[in-house]
N, C-alpha and C positions, 0 to 999 in steps of 0.2 A: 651046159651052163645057160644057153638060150631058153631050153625048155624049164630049167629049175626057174630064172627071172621073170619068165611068163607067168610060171605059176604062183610067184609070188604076187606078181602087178594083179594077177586074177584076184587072187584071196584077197588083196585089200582092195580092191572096188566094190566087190562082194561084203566086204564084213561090215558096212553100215547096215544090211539085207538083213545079214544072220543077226546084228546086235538088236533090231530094230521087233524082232521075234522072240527073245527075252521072255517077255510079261506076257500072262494067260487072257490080256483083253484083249476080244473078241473084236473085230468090227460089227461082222454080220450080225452081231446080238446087241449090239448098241444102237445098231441102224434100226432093227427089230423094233427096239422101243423107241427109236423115235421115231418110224413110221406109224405105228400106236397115237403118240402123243399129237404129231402136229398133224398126222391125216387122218386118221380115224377120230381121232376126238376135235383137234381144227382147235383153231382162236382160243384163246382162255386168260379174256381180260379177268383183274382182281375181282373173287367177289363171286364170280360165272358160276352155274352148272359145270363147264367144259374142264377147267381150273379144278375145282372137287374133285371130278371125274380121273384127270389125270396126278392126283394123291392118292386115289384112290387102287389107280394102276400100279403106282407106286409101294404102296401097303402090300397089294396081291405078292409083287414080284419080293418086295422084304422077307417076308413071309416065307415063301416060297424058297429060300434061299439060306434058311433055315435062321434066320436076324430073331431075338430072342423078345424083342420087344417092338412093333410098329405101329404109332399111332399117329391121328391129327391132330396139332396144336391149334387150337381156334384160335380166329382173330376178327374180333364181333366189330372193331370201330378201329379208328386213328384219327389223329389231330389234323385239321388245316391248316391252311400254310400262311401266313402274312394276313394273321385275323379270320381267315375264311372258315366256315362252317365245315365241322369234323364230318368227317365222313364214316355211315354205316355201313358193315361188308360182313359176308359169311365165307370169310379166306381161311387161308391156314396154313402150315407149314408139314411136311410128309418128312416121320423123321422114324430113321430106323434106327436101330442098335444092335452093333454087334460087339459084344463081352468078351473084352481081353483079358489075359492075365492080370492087370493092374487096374486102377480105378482113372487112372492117367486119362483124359482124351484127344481124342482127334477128332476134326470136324469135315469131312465134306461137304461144301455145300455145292449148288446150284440153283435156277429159280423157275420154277412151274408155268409162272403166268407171261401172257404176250403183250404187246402194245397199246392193242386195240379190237373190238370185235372182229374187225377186216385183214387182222394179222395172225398166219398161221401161225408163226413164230417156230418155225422148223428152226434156223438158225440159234436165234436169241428169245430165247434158249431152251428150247426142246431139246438142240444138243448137247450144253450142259448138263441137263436131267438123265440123259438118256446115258450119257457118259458113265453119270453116278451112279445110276443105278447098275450099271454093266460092273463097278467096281467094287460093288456090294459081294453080286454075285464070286467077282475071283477074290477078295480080300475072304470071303465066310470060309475057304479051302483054304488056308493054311491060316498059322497058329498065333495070333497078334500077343505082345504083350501090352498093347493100347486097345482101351476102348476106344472104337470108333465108333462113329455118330453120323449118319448117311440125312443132310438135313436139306430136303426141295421146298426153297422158299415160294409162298408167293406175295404180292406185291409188290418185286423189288421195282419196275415199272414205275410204278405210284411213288417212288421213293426209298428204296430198300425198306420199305414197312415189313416183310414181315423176319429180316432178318435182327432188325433191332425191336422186332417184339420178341424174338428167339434170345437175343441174350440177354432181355429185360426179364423174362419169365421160366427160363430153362435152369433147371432146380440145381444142377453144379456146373453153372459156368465156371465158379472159380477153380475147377479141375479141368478144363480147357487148355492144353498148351499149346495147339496148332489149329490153325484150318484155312482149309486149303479149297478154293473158290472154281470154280469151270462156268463162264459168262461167255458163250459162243466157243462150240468146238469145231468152227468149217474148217475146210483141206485148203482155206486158201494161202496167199505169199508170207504170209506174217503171224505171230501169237506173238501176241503181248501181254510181259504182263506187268498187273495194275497192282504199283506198291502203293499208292496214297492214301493216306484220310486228310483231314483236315490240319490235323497241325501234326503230323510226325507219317514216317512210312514205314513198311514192312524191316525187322532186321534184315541190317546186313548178309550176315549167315545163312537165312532162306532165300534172300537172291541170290547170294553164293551159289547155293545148294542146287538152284534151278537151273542154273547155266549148264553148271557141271555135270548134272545127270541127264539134261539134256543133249548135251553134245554126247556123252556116252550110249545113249542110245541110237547115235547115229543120225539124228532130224537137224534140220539146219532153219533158220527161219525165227528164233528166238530174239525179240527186239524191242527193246526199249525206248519207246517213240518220245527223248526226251522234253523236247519245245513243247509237241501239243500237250504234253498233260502239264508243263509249266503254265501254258497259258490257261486250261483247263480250271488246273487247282485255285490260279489265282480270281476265277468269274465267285460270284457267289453262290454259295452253296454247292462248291467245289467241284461245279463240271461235270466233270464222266469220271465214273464210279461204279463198284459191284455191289454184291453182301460185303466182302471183304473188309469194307468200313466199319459197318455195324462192331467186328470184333477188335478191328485197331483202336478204335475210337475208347476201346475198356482195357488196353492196354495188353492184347494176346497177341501170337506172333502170328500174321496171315497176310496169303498172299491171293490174287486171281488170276487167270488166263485167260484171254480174250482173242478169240481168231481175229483177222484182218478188220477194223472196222467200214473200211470200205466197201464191205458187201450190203448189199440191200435189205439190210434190217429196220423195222419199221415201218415195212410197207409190203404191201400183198405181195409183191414177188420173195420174201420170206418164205419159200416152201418148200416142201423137199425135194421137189425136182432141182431145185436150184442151187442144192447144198451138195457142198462133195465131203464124201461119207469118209475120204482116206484122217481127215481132220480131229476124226472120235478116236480113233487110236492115240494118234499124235499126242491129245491131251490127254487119253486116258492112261499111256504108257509113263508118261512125265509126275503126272499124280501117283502113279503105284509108286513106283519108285519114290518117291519122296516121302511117302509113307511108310516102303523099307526103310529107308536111311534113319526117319529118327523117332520109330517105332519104340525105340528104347528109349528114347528122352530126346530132349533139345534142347540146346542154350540156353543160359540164363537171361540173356538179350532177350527184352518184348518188345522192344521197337526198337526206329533208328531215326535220325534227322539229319540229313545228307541230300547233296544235288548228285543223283547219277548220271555217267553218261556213258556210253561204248563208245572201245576203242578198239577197232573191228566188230571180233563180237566177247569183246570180253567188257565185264560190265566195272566201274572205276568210280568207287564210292570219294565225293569231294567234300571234306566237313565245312556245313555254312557258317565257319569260323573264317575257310579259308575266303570264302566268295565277300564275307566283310571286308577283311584283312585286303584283298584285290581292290573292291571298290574305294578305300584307303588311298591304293598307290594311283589309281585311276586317277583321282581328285588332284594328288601330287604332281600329276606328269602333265597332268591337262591346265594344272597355273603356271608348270614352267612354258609350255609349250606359248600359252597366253601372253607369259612375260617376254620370250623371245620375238615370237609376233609384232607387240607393240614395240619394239626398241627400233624394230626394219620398217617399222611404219612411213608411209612417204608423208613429206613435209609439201602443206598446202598454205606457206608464207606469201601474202599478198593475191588468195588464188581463193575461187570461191570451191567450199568445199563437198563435193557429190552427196544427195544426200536419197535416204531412205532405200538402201541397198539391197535388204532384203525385199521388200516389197515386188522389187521389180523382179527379182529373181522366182520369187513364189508365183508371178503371172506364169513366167516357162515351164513351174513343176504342175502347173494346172494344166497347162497345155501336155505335156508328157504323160500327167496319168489320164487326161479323157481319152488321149490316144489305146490307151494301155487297158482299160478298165470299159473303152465302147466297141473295143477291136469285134469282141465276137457276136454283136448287133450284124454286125455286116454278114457274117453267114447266116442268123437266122434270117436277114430280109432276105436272102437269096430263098433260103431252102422256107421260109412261109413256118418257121417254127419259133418258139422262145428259146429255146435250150438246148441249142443242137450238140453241145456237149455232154449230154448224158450220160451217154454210152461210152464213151472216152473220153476222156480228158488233157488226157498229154500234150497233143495235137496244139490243144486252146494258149499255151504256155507256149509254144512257140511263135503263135499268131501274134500273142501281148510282146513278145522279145522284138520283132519287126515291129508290131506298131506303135512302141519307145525307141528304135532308132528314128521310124518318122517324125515321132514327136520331138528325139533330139532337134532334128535336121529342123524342123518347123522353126524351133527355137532359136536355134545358129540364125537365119535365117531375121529371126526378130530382133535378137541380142545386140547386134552393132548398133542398133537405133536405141537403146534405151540408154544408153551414153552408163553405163553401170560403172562403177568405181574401181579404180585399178590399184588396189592394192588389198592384202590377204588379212591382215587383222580385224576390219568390220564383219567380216567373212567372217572367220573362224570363232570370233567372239559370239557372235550368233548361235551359232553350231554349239562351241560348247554349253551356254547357259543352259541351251533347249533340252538336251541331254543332262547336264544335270539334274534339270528340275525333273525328267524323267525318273534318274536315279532315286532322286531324296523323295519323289511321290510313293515310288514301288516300295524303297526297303524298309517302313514300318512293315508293310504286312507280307512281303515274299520276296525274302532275300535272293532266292532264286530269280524272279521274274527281275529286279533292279542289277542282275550281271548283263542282263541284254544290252539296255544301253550302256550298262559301263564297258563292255565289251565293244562296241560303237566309238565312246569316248576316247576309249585308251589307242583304236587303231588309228583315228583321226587325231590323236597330237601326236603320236610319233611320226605321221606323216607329215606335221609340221615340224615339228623337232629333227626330220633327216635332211640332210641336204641333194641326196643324189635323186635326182628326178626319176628314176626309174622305181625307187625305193618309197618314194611318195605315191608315184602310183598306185605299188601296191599293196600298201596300208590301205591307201583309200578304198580298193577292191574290196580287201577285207572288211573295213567296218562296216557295213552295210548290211553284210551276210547274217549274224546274228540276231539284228531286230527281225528280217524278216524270216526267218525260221521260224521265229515265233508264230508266223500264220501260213507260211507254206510247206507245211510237212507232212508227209507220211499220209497224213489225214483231215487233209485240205478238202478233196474232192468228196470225203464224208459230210464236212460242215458242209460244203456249197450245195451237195442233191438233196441234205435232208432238207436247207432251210429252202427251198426253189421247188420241194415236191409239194409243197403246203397249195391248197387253191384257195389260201388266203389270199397268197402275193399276186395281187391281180397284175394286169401288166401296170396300171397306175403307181400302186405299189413298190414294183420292181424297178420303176425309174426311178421311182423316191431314192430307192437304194442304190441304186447307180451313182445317181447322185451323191451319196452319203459314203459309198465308197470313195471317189476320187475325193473328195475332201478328205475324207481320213488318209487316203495314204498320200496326199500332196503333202499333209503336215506330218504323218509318220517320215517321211524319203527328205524331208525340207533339208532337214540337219546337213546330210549328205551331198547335195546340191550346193550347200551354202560352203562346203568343207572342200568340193572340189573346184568354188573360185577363188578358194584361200589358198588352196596348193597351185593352181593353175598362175594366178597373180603375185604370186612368193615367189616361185622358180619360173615361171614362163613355162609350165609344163604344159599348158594347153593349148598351145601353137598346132598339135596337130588338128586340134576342132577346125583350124580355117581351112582346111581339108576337108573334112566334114559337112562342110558346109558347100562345097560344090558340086552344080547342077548333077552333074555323075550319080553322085552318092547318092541323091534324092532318088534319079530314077533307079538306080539299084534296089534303094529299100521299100520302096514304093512294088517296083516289080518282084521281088522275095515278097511281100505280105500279100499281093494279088495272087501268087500263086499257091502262097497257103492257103488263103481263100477256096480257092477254087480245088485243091486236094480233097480241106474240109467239106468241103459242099457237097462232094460226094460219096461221103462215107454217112453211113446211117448216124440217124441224133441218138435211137433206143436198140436197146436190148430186151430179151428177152430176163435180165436181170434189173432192169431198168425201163419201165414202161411209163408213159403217162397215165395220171388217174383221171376220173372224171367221180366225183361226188354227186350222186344222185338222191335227194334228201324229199320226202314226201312229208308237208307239216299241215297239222288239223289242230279246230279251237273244237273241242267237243260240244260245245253248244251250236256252232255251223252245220251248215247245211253242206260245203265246200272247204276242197283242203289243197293247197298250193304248190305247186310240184319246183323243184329248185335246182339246176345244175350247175355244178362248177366246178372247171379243168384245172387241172396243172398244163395244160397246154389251149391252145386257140381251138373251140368246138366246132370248128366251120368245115361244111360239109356232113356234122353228123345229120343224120336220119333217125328220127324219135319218132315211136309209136304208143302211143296212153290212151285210155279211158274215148275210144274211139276215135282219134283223129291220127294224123299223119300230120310231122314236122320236119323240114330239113334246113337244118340251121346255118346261115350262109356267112356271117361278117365275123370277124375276128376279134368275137368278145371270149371270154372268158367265164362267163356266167350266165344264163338262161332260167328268169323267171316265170314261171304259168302263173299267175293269182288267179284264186276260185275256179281251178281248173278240174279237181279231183274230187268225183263223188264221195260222202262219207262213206264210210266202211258197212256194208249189211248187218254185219255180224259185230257189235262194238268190241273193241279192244282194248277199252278202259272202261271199269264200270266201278263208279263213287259212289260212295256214301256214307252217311254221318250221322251221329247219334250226339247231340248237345245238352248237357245237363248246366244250369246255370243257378248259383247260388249267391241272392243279394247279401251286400252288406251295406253300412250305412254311407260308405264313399266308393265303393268297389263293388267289384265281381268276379266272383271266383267261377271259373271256365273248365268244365271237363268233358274234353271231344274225343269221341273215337272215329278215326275215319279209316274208312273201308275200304281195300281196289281187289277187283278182280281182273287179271292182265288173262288176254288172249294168248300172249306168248311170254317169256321170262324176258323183262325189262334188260337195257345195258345200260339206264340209268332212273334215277327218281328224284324229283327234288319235290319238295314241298314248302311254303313257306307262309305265313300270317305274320300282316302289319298293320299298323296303326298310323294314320297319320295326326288326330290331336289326340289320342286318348295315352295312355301311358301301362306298359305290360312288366309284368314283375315276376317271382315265383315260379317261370316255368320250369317244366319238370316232364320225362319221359323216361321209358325203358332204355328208349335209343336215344343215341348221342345227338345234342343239338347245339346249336350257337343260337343264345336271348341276349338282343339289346333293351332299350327302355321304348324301343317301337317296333320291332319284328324278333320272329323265332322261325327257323330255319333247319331243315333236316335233310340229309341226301344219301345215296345210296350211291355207289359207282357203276354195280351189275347188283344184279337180285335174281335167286337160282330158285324163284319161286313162282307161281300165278296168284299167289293170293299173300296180300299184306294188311296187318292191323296196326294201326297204330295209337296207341292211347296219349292223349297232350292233356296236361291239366297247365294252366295260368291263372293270373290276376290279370283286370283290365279293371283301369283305374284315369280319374280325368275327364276331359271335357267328352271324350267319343265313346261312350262305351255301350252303344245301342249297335255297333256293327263292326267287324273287321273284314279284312281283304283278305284272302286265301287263292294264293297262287299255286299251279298245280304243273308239275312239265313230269312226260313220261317218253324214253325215247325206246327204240328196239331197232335190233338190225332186218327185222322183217320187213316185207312192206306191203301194206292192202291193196293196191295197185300195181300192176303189170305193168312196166312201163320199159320197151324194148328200143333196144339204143347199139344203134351199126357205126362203121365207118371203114374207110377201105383201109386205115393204119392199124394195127394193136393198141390194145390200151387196158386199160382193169378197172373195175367198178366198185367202188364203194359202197352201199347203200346204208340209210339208215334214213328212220320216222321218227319225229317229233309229235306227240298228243300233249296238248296246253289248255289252259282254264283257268279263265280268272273271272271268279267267286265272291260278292258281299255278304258276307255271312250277317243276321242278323241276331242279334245277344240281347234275348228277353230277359 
């Protein structure tokens, strides 16, 4: 009996192994193609050669796979955003077809292009690509009654441009009933997936669907990180998003999959070394399958509009009928709570009566979040760096937990001298308005986002409304939790390295922001402060702070944050998944004789050693940024070469303009902008092949990459008014090449960016 129960215990530890072997994809041929895409071919911002190139690889393997129809969808231009000047591009979409039984489809998608020239984009998403394409190959072996549609966008970077130029221009979307998205397929802790668009999410049924077939497959890891994409959906222009929008947004049923956003996407460590390959299974297994199941049709449900949440890992669709219907009882329980409050009110008959209660209380919540919010200053002056939390983060959130007991204890410490008001209704009165205007702000446009602080509200009046102090506690524990969820989740430490990897954020910058954090969350946490001297001065619950408050305690926490301190201190700030960058930008006026060499870290440059255009540099102080002006010889060999041909035709008030202007690039541009203004004269009728933005004083045209050396461009205008003997022609060309060698050490790791700037500005004269 012992050996039959062993064998049993065997067979199911084992049977995730065998179910997880099921489906005919391949790792090693998904890794295949994405060692293809993001290291043989590298970076493939919108618009690239590289980009083409890997549609192109795309078409081969279609093809090859025996897909009965493979081509490129062009995508010559797209709109700007907030007035800006549309942009031109030679992108496209890489879309196979394989012919089912039925005319029904299905869409795979994923997306071709990377970040940025400087981003392999192994991760995001070479490995979606690479995914789809591996699902090509096993869906052509066996017998679909669905057409499917194998569709590698690119653009989605720029926007999901090219997936919503896919269902603007794809000849039977309205024969679409599914599609199903792969945005990052790493092996790391988490896949999530992304049900939103703008006003509605994926059905019901397909998250159903995804759960189910993923746990049958044995993978664990499936998670719906619900806070951050509430706070997401609710920014403008709805946050973080895939293709998968494009097709909800037209009312078809779709969903995406997103590995862990927490991995280094976005930035040069995006590579393949850094990606774990077990991931392209994981997603690749979950897509077949989901394509089994409803191969033969799906639901009549196209959308759904519901707040999800897991409860373990099962997902619990909440109708935002109910989250009204709550915010209802919320309002109700928070006036009784109000109305019991003032009834206990103490009587200040003949007594003068304490005044501006809050006020004083908000000075402690300043004090408690600089503690909280400057804690991890203290390791970087130790270890000499900005960001010593790069590399890990966990650590940092314990350091802030001590340095808010200090800044309690700081507090206790000041509170008996503010002579603060001893009773809980000015409190509590406080607390609630604050929150509710929260409420009544959020629930026009995201009834989801207004359950936060109603969530807030509802725990802070029952802990008015209970009388057993231990019961008041903890309600109070509880409301708290809620609002901050909303920014500490799952993918916290994604918002904090992308927006801190920028070498925008000088360190000037970053205190700006320090700054601007503790203000925000002294007045996000106020509520809560204010609610716990309402319970504290209602029941006497807060007698144990005079506890707290003694010399003991201080050096307690004082000593616990000193020695986190000094743990942190000696664990590395980076990884090899997390580096500092250093921006190294080489900019020229083509009519100079000298072009200015520019650097700038995401961390302090002190101590590198730079080598250029013959000199040696070792840069000692802890800046951030390191300018040469007219340090860099022009280039021998130009790398932008203009020219123009102007035909000008009078009229009796006007002038009819027709230029063609010329470039020939040393290398294929990753950007072009061009532009002609006027300051008195007045421009009308402009007109081009390519896409441009004309006001009544400039015209404006850009490129984002150009996968060519040679550009023409024809502009015909009127110029018209008091100027029309001359206009200004501004000229910016950038590349990631750079005509200058310029060699750059340090004894830490770090990755280099580079990219050249060629600029001209031109009075053109109009005979």
């Amino acid at each position: 009996m012992k050996f039959i129960a062993s064998f049993c215990l065997l067979l199911f530890l084992l049977c995730p192994l065998f179910i997880q072997a099921q489906t005919p994809f391949s790792t090693d041929s998904a890794a295949a193609y994405l060692r293809t895409i993001a290291v043989d071919i590298g970076p493939r911002p919108m618009g690239s050669s590289n980009e083409r190139a890997s549609m192109e690889f795309a078409l081969r393997k279609f093809h090859e796979f025996g897909l009965s129809d493979a081509y490129i969808m062009p995508i010559l231009e797209y709109p700007g955003m907030l007035g800006s000047s549309p942009t031109n591009t030679r992108s496209g979409i890489a879309v196979g077809v394989l012919r089912g039984a039925t005319s029904r489809i299905i869409v795979l998608g994923a997306h071709l292009d990377s970040a940025d020239p400087n981003v392999p984009g192994a991760n995001d998403d070479g490995s979606g690509a690479a995914a789809v394409i591996e699902l090509a190959r096993v869906l052509s072996q066996r017998k679909n009654q669905s057409t499917i549609i194998f569709a590698l966008f690119g653009g989605e970077e720029a926007g999901l441009k090219g997936s919503r130029h896919f269902v603007k221009n794809f000849a039977d979307t309205s024969r679409i009933s599914l599609m199903l998205q792969l945005d990052m397929a790493n092996g790391s802790s988490f896949l999530f997936p992304t049900l939103d668009a703008a006003k509605h999410s994926s059905p019901k049924w397909l998250v159903r669907a995804s759960y189910e077939e993923f746990a049958k497959l044995g993978y664990t890891g499936l998670h719906f990180p619900t806070d951050f994409f509430v706070l997401m959906g609710a920014l403008p222009g709805g946050g973080v998003g895939s293709d998968h929008e494009a097709f909800l947004e037209k009312n078809i049923p779709a969903i995406d999959f997103t590995s862990d956003a927490r991995d280094p996407i976005h930035t040069p460590q995006d590579n393949f070394e850094n990606f774990k390959i077990s991931g392209l299974k994981r997603s690749g297994d979950l897509v077949f399958k989901l394509v089994e199941r409803f191969d033969g049709g799906v639901p009549e449900e196209k959308i759904g509009t519901y707040f999800l949440y897991e409860v373990a890992t099962f997902p619990m669709f909440v109708p935002l009928w109910v989250l009204q219907i709550f915010v209802v009882v919320t309002f109700i329980v928070a006036g009784a709570a109000l109305i019991n409050a003032r009834r206990r009110r103490a009587s200040y008959a003949g007594m003068a009566r304490p005044t501006i209660p809050g006020l004083k209380l908000f000075l402690l919540m300043l004090i408690i979040q600089s503690c909280v919010w400057l804690s991890e200053n203290v390791v970087a002056l130790i270890k000499g760096t900005r960001y010593p939390w790069m590399a890990e983060i966990n650590g940092y959130f314990l350091l802030a937990f001590f340095a808010a007991c200090i800044g309690i204890w700081l507090s206790l410490q000041l509170s008996h001298r503010l002579h603060l008001r001893q009773e809980a209704y000015p409190y509590f009165l406080r607390a609630a308005v604050s929150l509710m205007a929260l409420i009544l702000l959020f629930s026009p446009s995201s009834p989801k986002l207004a359950l936060y602080p109603a969530s807030a509200l509802f725990m802070l009046s029952l802990a008015m409304l209970v009388r057993q102090p231990v019961l008041k506690i903890i309600f109070w524990l509880l409301s708290p939790h809620f609002m901050f969820r909303l920014f500490f989740t799952e993918a916290f430490d994604f918002v904090a390295r992308a927006l801190h990897s920028q070498p925008e954020i000088t360190p000037g910058i970053n205190a700006f922001l320090q700054v601007g954090y503790i203000l925000f969350f002294s007045l996000w946490a106020f509520p809560f402060l204010l609610g716990f001297a309402a319970i504290a001065f209602d029941a006497h619950t807060g007698i144990f702070l005079k506890q707290f408050r003694r010399r003991l305690v201080g050096i307690i926490v004082f000593g616990l944050f000193a020695l986190t301190v000094i743990i942190l201190s000696l664990q590395d700030s980076y990884s090899k998944e997390w580096l500092p960058s250093v921006h190294v930008e080489q900019s020229y006026n083509l009519d100079s004789t000298k072009g200015t060499l520019t650097l700038a870290g995401t961390e302090y440059l002190r101590n590198f050693h730079l080598a250029f255009a013959g000199r040696d540099t070792v840069l000692r102080g802890f800046e951030t940024e390191a300018k040469f002006q007219q340090s860099l010889p022009m280039p021998a060999q130009p790398w932008v070469e203009v020219s123009r041909t102007v035909h000008t035709v009078r009229g009796d008030t006007a002038k009819s303009v027709e230029l063609l202007l010329q470039f020939h690039f040393r290398h294929q541009p990753t950007g072009i902008r061009v532009s002609y203004s006027t300051s008195r004269g007045v421009i009308s009728s402009a007109s081009s092949p390519y896409a441009l933005l004309a006001t009544t004083r400039s015209i404006s045209l850009q490129w984002n990459a150009f996968s060519d050396t040679m550009l023409n461009i024809p502009l015909s205008f009127t110029l018209s008014g008091n100027d029309t003997l001359r206009i200004n022609e501004h000229i910016e060309v950038s590349f990631v090449e750079q005509p200058e060698n310029v060699s750059l050490t340090t004894e830490r790791p770090f990755s280099i960016v580079r990219g050249t700037l060629f600029t001209r500005e031109n009075a053109l004269k109009i005979d």
